[in-house]
mmJSON file of the N, C-alpha and C atoms, coordinates in Angstrom:
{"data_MODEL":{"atom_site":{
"group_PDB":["ATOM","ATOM","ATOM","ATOM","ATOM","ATOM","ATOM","ATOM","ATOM","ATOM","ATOM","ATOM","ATOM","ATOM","ATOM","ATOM","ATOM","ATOM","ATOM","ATOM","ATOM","ATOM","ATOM","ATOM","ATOM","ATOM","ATOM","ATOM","ATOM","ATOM","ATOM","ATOM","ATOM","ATOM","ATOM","ATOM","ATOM","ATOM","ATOM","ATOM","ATOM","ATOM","ATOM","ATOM","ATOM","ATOM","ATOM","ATOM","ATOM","ATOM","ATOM","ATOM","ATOM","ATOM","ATOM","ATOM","ATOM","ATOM","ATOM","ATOM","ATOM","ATOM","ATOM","ATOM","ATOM","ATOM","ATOM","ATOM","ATOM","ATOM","ATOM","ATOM","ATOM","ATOM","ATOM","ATOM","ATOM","ATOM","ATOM","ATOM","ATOM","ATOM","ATOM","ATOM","ATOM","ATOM","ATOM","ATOM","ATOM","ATOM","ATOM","ATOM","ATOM","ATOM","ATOM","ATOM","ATOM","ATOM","ATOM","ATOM","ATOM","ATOM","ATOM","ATOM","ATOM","ATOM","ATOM","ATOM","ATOM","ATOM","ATOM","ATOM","ATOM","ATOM","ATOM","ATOM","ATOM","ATOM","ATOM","ATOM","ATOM","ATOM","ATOM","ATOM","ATOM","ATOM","ATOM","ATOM","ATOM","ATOM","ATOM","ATOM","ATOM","ATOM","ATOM","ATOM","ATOM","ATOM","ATOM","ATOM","ATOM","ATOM","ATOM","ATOM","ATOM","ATOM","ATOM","ATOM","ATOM","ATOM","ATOM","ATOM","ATOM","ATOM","ATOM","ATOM","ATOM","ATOM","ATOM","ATOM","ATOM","ATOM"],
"id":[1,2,3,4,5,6,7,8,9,10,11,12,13,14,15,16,17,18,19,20,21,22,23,24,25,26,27,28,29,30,31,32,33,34,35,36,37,38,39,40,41,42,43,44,45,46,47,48,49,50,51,52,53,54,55,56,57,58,59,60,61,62,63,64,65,66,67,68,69,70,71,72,73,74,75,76,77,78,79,80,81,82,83,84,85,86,87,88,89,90,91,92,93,94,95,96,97,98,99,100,101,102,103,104,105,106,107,108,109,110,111,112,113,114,115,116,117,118,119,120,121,122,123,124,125,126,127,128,129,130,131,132,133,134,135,136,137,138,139,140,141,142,143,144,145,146,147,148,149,150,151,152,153,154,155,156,157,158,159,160,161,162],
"type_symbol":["N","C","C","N","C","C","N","C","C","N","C","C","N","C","C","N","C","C","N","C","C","N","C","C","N","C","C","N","C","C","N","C","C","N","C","C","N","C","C","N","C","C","N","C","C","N","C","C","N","C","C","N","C","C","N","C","C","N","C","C","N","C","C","N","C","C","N","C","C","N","C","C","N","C","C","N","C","C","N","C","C","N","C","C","N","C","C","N","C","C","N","C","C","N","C","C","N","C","C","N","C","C","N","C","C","N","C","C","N","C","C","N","C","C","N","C","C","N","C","C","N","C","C","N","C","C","N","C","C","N","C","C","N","C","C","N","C","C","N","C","C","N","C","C","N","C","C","N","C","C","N","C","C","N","C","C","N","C","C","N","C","C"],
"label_atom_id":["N","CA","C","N","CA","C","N","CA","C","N","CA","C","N","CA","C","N","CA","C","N","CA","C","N","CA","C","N","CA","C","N","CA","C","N","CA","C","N","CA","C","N","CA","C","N","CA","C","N","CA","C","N","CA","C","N","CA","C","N","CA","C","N","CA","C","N","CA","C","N","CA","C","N","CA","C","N","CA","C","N","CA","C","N","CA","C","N","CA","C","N","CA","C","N","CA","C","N","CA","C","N","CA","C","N","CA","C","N","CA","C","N","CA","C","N","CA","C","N","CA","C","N","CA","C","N","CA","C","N","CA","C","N","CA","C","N","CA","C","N","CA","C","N","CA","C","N","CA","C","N","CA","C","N","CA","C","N","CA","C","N","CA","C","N","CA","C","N","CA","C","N","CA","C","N","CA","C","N","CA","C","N","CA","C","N","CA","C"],
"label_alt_id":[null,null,null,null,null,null,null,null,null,null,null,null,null,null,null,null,null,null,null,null,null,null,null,null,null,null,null,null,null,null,null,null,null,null,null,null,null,null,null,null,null,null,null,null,null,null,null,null,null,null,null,null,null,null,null,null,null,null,null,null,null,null,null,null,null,null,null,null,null,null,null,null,null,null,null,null,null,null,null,null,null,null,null,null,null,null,null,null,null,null,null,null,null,null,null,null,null,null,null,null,null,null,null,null,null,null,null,null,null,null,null,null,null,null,null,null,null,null,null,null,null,null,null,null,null,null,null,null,null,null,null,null,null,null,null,null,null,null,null,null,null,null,null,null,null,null,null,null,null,null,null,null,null,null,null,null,null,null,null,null,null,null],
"label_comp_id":["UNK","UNK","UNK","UNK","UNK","UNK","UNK","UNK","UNK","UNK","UNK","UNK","UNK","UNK","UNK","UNK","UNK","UNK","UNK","UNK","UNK","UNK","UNK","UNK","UNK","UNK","UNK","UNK","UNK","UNK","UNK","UNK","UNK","UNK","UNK","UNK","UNK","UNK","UNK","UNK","UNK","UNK","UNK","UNK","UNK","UNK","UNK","UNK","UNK","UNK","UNK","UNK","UNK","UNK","UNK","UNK","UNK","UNK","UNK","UNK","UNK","UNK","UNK","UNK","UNK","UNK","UNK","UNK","UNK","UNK","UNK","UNK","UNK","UNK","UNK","UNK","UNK","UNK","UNK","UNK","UNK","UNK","UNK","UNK","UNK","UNK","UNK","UNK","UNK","UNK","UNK","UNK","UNK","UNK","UNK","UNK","UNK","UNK","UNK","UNK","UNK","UNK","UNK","UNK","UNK","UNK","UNK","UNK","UNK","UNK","UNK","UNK","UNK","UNK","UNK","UNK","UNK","UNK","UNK","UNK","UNK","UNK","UNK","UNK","UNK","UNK","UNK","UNK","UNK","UNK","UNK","UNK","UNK","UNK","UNK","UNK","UNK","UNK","UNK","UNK","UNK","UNK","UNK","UNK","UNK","UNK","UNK","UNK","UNK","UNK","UNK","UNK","UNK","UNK","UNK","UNK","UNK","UNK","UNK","UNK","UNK","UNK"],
"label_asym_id":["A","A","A","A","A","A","A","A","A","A","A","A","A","A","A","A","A","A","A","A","A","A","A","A","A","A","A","A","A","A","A","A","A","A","A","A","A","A","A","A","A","A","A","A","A","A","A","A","A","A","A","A","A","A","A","A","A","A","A","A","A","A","A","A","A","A","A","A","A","A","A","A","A","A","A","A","A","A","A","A","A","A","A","A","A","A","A","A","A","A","A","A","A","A","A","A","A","A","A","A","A","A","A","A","A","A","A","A","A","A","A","A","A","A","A","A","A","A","A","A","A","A","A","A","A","A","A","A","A","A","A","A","A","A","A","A","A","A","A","A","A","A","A","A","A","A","A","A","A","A","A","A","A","A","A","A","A","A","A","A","A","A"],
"label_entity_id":["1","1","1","1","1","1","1","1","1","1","1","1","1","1","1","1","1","1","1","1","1","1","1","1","1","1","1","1","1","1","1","1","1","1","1","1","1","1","1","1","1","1","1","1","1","1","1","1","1","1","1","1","1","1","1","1","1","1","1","1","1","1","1","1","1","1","1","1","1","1","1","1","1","1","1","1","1","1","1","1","1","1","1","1","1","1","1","1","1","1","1","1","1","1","1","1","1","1","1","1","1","1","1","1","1","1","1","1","1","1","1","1","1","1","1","1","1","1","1","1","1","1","1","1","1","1","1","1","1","1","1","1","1","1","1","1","1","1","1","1","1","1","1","1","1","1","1","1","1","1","1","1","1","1","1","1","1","1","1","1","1","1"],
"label_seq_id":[1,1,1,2,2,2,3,3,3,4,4,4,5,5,5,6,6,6,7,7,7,8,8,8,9,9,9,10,10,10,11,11,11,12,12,12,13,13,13,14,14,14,15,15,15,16,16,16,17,17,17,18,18,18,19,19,19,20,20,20,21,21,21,22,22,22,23,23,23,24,24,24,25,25,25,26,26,26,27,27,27,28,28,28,29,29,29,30,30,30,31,31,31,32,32,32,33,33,33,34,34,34,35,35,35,36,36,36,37,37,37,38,38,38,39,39,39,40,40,40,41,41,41,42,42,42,43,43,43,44,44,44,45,45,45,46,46,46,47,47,47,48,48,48,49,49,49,50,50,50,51,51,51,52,52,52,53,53,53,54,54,54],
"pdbx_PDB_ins_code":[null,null,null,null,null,null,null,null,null,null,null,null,null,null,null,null,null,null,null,null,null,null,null,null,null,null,null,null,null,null,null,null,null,null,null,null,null,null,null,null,null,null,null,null,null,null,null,null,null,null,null,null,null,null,null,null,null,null,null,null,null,null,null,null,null,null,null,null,null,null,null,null,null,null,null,null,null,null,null,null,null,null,null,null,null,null,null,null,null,null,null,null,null,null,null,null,null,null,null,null,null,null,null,null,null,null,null,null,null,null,null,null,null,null,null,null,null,null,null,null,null,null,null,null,null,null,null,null,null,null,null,null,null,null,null,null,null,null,null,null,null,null,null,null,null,null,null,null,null,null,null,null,null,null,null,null,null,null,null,null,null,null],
"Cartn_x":[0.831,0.0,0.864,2.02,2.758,3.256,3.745,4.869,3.455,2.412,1.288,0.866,1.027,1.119,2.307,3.404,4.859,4.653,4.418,4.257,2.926,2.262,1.061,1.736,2.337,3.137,3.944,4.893,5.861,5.397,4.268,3.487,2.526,2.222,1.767,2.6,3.985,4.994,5.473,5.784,6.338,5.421,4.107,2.868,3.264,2.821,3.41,4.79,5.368,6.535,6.394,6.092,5.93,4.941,3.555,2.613,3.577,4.037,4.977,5.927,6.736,7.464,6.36,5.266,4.542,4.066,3.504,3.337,4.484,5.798,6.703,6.533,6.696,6.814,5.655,4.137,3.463,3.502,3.991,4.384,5.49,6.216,7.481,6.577,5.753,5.417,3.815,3.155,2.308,3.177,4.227,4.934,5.537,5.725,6.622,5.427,3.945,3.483,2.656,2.812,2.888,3.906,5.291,6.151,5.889,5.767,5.6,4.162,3.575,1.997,2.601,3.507,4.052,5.048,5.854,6.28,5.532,5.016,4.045,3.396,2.424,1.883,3.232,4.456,5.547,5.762,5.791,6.351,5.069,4.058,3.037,2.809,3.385,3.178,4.527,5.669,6.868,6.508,5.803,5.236,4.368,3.746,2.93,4.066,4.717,6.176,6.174,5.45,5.954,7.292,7.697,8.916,8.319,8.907,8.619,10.09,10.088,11.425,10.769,11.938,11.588,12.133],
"Cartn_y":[-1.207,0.0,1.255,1.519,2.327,2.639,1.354,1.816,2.308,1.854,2.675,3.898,4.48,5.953,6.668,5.657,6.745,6.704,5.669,5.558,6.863,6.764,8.519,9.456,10.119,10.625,11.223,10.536,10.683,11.596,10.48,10.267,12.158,12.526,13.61,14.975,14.291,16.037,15.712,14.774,15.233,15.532,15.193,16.175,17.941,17.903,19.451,20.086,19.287,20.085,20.21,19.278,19.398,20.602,20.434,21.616,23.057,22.888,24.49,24.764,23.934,24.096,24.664,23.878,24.347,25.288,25.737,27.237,28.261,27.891,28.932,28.913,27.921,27.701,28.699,28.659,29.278,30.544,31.359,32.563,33.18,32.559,33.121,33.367,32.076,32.283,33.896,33.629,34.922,36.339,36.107,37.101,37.513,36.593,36.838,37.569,37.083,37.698,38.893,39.407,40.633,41.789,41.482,41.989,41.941,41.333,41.491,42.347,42.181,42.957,44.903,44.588,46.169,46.365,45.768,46.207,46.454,46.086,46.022,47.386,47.471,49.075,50.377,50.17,51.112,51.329,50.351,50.688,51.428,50.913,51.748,53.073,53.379,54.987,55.424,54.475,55.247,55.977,54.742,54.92,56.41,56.41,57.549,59.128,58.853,60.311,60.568,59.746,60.142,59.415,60.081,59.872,59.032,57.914,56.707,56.495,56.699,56.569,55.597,54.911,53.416,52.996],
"Cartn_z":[0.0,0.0,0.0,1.064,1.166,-0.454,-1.466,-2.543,-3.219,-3.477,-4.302,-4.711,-2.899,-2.946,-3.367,-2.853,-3.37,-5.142,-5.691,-7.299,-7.622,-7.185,-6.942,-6.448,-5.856,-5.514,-6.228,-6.773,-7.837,-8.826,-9.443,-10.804,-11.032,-9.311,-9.364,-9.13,-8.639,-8.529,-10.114,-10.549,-12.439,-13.246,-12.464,-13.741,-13.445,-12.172,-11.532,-12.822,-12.458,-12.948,-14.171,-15.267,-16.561,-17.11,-16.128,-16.244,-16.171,-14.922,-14.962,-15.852,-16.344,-17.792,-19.104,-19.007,-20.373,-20.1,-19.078,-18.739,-18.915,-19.217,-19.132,-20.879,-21.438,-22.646,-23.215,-23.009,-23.285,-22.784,-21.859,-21.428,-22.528,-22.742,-23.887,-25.179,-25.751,-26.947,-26.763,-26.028,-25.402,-25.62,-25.413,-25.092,-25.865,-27.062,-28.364,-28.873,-29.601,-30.463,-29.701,-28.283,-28.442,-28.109,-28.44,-29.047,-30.433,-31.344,-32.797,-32.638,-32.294,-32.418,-31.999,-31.277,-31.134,-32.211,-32.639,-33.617,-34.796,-34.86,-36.211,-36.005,-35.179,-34.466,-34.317,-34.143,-34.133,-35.641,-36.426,-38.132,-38.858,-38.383,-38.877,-38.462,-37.425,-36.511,-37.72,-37.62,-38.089,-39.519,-40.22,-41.871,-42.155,-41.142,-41.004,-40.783,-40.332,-40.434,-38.359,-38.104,-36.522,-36.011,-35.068,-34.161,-33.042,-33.224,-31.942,-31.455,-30.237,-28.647,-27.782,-28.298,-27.089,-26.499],
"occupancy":[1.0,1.0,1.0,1.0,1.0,1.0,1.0,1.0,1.0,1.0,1.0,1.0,1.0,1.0,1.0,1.0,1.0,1.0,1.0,1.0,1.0,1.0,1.0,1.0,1.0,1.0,1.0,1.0,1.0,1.0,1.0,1.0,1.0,1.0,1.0,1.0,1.0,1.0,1.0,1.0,1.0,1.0,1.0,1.0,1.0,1.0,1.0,1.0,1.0,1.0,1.0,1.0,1.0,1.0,1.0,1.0,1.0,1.0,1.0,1.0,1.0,1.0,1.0,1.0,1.0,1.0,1.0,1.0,1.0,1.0,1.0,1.0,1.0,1.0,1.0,1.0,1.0,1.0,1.0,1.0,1.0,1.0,1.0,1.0,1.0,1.0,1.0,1.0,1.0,1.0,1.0,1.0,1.0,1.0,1.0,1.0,1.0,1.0,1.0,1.0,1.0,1.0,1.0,1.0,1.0,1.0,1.0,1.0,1.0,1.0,1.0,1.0,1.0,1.0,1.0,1.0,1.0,1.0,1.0,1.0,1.0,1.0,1.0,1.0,1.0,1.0,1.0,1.0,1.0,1.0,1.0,1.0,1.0,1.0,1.0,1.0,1.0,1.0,1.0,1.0,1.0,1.0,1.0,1.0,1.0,1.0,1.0,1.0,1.0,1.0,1.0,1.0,1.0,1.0,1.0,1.0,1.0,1.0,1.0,1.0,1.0,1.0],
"B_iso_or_equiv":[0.0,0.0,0.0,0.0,0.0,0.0,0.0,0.0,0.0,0.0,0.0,0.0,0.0,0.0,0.0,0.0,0.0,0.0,0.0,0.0,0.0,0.0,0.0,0.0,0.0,0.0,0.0,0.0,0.0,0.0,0.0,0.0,0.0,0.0,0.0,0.0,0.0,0.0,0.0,0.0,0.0,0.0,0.0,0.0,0.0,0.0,0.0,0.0,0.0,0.0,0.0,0.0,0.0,0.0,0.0,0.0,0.0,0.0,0.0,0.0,0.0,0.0,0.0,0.0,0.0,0.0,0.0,0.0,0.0,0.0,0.0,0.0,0.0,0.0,0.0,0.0,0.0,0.0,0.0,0.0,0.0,0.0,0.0,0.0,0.0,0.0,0.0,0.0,0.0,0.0,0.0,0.0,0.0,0.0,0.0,0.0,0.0,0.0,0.0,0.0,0.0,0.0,0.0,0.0,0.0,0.0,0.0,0.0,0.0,0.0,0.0,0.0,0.0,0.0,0.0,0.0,0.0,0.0,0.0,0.0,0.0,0.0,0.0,0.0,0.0,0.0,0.0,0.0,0.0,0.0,0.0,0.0,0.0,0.0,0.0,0.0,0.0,0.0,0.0,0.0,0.0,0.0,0.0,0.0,0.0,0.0,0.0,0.0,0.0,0.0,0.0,0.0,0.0,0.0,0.0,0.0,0.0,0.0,0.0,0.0,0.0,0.0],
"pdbx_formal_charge":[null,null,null,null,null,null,null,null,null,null,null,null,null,null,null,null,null,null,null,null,null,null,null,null,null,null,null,null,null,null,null,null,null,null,null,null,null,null,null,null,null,null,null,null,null,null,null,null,null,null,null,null,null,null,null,null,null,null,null,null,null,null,null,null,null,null,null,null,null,null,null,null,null,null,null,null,null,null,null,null,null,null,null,null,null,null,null,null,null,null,null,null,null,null,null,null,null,null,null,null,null,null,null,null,null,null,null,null,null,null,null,null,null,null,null,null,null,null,null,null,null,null,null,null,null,null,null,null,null,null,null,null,null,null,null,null,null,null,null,null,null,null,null,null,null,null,null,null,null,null,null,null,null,null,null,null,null,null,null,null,null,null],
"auth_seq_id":[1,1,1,2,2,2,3,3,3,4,4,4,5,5,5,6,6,6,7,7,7,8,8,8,9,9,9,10,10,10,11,11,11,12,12,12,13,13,13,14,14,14,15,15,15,16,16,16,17,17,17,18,18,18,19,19,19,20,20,20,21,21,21,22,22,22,23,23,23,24,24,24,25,25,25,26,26,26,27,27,27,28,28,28,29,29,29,30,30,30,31,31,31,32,32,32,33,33,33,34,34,34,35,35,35,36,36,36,37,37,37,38,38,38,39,39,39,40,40,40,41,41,41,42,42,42,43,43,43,44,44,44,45,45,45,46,46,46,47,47,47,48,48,48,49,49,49,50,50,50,51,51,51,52,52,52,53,53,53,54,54,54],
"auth_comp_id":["UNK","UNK","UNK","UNK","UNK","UNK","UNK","UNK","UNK","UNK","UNK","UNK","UNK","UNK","UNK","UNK","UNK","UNK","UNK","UNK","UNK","UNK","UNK","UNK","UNK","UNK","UNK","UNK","UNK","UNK","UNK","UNK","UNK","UNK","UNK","UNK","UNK","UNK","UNK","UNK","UNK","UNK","UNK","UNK","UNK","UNK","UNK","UNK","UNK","UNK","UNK","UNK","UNK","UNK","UNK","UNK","UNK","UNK","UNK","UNK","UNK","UNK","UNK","UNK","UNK","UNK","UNK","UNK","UNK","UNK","UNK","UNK","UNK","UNK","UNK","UNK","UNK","UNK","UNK","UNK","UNK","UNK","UNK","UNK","UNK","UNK","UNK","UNK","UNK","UNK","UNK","UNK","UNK","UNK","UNK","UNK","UNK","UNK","UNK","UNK","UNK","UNK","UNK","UNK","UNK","UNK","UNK","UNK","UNK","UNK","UNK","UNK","UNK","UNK","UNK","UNK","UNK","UNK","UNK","UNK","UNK","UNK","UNK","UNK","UNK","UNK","UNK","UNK","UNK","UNK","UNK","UNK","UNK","UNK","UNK","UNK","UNK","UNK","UNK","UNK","UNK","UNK","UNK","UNK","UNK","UNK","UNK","UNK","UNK","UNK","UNK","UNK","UNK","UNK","UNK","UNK","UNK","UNK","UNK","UNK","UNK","UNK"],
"auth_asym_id":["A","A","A","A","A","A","A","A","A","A","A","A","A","A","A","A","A","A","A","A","A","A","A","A","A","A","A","A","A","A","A","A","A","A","A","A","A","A","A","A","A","A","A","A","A","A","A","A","A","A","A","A","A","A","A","A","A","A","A","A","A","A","A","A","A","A","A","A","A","A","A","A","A","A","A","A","A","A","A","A","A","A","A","A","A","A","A","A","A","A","A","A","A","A","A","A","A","A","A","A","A","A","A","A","A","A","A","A","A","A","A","A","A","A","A","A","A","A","A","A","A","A","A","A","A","A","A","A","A","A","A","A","A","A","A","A","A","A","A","A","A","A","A","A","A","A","A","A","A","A","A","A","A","A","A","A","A","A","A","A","A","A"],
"auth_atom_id":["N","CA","C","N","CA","C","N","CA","C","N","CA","C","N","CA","C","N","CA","C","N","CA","C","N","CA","C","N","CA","C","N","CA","C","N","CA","C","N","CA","C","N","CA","C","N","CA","C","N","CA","C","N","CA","C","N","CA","C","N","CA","C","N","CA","C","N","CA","C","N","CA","C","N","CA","C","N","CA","C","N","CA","C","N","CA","C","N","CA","C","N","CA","C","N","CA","C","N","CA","C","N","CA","C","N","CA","C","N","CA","C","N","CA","C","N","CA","C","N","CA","C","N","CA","C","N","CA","C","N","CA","C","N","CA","C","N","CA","C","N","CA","C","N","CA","C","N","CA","C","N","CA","C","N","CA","C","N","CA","C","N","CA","C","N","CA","C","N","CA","C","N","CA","C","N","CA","C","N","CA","C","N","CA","C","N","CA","C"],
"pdbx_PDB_model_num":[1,1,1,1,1,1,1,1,1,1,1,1,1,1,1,1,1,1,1,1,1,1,1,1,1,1,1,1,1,1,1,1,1,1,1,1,1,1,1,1,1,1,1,1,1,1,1,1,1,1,1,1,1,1,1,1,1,1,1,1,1,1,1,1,1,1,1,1,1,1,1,1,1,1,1,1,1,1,1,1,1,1,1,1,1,1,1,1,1,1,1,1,1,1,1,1,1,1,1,1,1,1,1,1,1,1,1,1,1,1,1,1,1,1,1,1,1,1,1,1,1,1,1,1,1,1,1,1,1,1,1,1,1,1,1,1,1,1,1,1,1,1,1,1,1,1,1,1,1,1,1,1,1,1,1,1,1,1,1,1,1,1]
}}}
C-alpha cells in the first residue's frame, strides 16, 4: 500500500513540474506575439512620419 502511494506521488509532482514548464513555454510564446503585435503598431506609426522613442 505504502509503494502505491509513493508511485502517486511521484506520478503527481512530475505532472506538476511538466505543467509548470509548459506554462513557461506558453508565457514566452504569449509574449513573443505581443512583441511582434508592437512592432508592427511602431512601423506603422513610423510609416505615417511620426517619431517613436523606445
Amino acid at each position: 500500500m505504502e509503494i502505491i502511494l509513493l508511485i502517486i506521488t511521484l506520478i503527481a509532482i512530475f505532472c506538476n513540474i511538466c505543467s509548470f514548464f509548459i506554462w513557461i513555454d506558453v508565457g514566452k510564446e504569449l509574449q513573443r506575439k505581443e512583441d511582434e503585435n508592437q512592432n508592427k503598431i511602431i512601423k506603422e506609426i513610423r510609416q505615417k512620419g511620426y517619431d517613436v522613442n523606445i
